[in-house]
N, C-alpha and C positions, 0 to 999 in steps of 0.2 A: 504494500500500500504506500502511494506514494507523499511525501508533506503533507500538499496541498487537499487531498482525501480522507488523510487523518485530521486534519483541522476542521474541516466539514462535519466529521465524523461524531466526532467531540463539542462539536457547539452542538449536533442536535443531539447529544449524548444528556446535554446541559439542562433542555429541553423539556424532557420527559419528568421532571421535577413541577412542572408550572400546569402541564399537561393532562398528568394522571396524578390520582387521587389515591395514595396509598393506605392499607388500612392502617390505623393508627400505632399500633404498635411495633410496624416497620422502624422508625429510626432507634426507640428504646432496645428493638432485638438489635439492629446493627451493633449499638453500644457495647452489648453484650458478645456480641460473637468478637471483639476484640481484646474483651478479658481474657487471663487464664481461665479454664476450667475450674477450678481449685477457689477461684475466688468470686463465683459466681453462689446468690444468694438465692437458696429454695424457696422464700417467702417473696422475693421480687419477681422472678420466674411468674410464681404461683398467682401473683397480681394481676405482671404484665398478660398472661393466658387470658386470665378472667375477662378481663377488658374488652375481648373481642368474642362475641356468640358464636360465631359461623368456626373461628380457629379453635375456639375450646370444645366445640362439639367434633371437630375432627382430631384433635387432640385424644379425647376418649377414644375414639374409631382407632385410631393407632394401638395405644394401649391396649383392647379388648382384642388384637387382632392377632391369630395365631402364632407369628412371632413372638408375642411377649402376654398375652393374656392369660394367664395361668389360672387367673379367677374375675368372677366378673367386676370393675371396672366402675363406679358411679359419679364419682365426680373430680375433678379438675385436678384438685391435691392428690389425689390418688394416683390418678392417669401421671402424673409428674414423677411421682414415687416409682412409678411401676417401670416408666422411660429411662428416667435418669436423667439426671440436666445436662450434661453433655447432648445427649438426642436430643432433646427436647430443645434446646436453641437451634438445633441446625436443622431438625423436622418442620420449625414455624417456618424458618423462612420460605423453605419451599411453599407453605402454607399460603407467606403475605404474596407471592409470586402469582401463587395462581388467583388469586382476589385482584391485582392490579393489573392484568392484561384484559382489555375488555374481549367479550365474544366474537367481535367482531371480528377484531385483531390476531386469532389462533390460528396460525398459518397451520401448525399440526394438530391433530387430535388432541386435547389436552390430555385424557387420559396415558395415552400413548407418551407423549414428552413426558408424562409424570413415571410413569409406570419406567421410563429409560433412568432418568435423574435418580429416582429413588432407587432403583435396582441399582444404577453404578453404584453410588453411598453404600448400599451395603456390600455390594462384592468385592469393592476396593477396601471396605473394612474388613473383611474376612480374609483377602489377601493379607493386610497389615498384619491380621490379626499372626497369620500361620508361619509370617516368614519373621517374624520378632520386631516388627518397625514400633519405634518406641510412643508416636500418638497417633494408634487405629481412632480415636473417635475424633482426629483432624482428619485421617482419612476418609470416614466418614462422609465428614463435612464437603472435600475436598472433590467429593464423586459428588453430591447434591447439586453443588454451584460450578459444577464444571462446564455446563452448556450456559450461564447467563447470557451469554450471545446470543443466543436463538432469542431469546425475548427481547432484546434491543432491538433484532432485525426484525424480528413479527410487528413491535411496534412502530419503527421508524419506518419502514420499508414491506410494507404489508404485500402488494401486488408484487414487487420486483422479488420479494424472498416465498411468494407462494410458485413463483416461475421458479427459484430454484429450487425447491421441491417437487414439484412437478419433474422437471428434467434429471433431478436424481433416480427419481421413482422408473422413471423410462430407461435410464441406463442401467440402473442398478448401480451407481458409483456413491461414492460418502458425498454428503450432504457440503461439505468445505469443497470439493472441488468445483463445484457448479456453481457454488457462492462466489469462488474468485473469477470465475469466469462471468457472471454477471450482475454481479454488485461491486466487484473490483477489489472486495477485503472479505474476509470470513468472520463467522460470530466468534472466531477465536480472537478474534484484534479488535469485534465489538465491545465483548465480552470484556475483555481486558480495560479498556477505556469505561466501561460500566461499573466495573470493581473496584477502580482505581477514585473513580469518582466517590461512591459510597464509602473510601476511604476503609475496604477489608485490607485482610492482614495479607503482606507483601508474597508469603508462601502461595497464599489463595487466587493472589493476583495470578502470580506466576502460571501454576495451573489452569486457572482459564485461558491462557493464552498460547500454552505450549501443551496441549496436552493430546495434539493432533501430529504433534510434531516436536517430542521429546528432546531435540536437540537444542531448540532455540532454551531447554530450561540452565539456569545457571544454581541458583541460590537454594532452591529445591528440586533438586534432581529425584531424589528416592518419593518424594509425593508425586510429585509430573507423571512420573514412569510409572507408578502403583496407578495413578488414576487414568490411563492411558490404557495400561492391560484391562482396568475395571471397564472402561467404555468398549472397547474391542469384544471384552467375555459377550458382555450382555448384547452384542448387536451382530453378535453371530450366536446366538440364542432366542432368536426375536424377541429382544426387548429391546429393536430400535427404535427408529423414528415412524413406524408405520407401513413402511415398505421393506422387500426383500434387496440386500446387498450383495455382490460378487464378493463376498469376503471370506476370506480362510485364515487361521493364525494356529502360525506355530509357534507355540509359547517358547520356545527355548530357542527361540532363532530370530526373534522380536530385540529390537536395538535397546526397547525398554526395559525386557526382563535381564539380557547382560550388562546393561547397565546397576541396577537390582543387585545382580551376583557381583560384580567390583565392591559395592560398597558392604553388602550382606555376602563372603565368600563360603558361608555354611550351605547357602541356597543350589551350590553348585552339585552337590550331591541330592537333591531333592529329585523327590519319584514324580516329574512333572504331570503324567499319566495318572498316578493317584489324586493329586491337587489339582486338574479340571474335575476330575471323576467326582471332585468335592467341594466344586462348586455347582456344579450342574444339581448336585445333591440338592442345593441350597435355591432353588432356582424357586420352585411351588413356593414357597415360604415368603420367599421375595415380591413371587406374585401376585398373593393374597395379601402380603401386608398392602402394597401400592393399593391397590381396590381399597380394601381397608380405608384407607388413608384420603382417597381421592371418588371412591365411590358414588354412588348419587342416593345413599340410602341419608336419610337427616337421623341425630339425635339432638335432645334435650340436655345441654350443658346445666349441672348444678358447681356452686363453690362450694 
């Protein structure tokens, strides 16, 4: 992308602040997703949730959802307890995301983009989880907000970014190739200009911007490349964008995962064979939670 593109890029990046109406507890979660974990408070959490009906009633839905519902599930302080405040700040935001795109606006399925977002998040955390990377729930985080591009482009650029989907869907090529060819940048470089503006954490930046293209990462290498396999798994599992892709991956022959084994040399003797076998395990669980999560069934939020 050239200066003068990115400069365009970024005032109407600026834009979308005056534009759209975010639900209110958008900038308090921001705040929060810049904290440690550690120093993040169960009773402001438990506040911030309440605050918003439509986020605390999916809040529950998560909670109750066979990934973590072990018992039923009634109200807000519960569903928090049951998540854990790590999820639980990186689960909203997806949350405030999909409340600020209007319908209009949904170049994808929403379920679909939800159902990939959320899948990556946890595949990319079960990766962290198994190869010892020291913060799976920034991995987590890291697969959630790894496409914010895609919502920059669906809102800035509604018709030219439904063209490329469309023409992906026709070739079967990933969705960034068709976006450079006609939009001129990808929601990888939107994306980044998105993140950077709401002023997330610099790793997170990163990741949105390189996670299509693990070389350009500098400062978070082992996140880039964990959330880079997480988006690969699930989109040769259909949990992509909607459409079928020409995609094949050989885990052990993937720039991302030897990059991985450099900095993790334990990984090099891994049974790669057993660890798809073990996420693919994980896949139904994934499924249901997203629905879960994004469903179209309503409940009754109490505090």
């Amino acid at each position: 992308m050239n200066a003068e593109k990115c400069q365009q890029l970024q005032t109407q990046i600026k834009t979308l602040d005056s534009i759209y109406t975010a639900p209110m507890i958008l900038q308090p979660l921001l705040e929060l997703l810049r904290q440690p974990a550690e120093e993040i408070s169960f009773e402001k959490v438990t506040k911030l949730v309440s605050c918003d009906s439509a986020i605390a009633a999916q809040c529950l839905r998560l909670a109750n959802s066979p990934l973590f519902g072990c018992r039923q599930v009634e109200t807000v302080r519960s569903a928090i307890m049951a998540l854990g405040l790590q999820k639980v700040r990186s689960v909203l935001f997806g949350l405030c995301m999909n409340q600020i795109l209007p319908k209009d606006k949904w170049v994808f399925q929403p379920t679909a983009f939800w159902r990939h977002s959320l899948g990556c998040a946890l595949v990319t955390q079960r990766m962290a989880q198994r190869i010892g990377y020291a913060e799976p729930e920034k991995a987590y985080l890291a697969g959630l907000l790894h496409d914010l591009g895609v919502m920059a482009n669906s809102l800035l650029y509604t018709a030219d970014f439904r063209k490329c989907l469309q023409l992906a869907g026709e070739r079967r090529q990933p969705l960034h190739l068709c976006e450079e060819e006609i939009l001129g940048f990808t929601h990888c470089e939107s994306g980044k200009l998105l993140a950077e503006h709401w002023r997330l954490p610099a790793d997170l930046c990163e990741v949105v911007c390189a996670h299509h293209d693990v070389q350009l990462a500098h400062t978070a290498q082992p996140l880039v490349c964990l959330t880079h396999l997480g988006d690969l798994l699930c989109r040769v599992r259909y949990l992509g964008y909607g459409y079928d892709e020409v995609l094949g991956v050989e885990l052990g022959g993937e720039l991302a995962w030897k990059t991985l084994v450099g900095n993790y040399p334990a990984l090099s003797n891994m049974d790669l064979q057993r660890f798809t076998l073990d996420i693919d395990g994980a896949m139904d669980q994934i499924v249901a939670t997203v629905d879960a999560v994004f469903g179209t069934e309503t409940a009754a939020a109490r505090v």
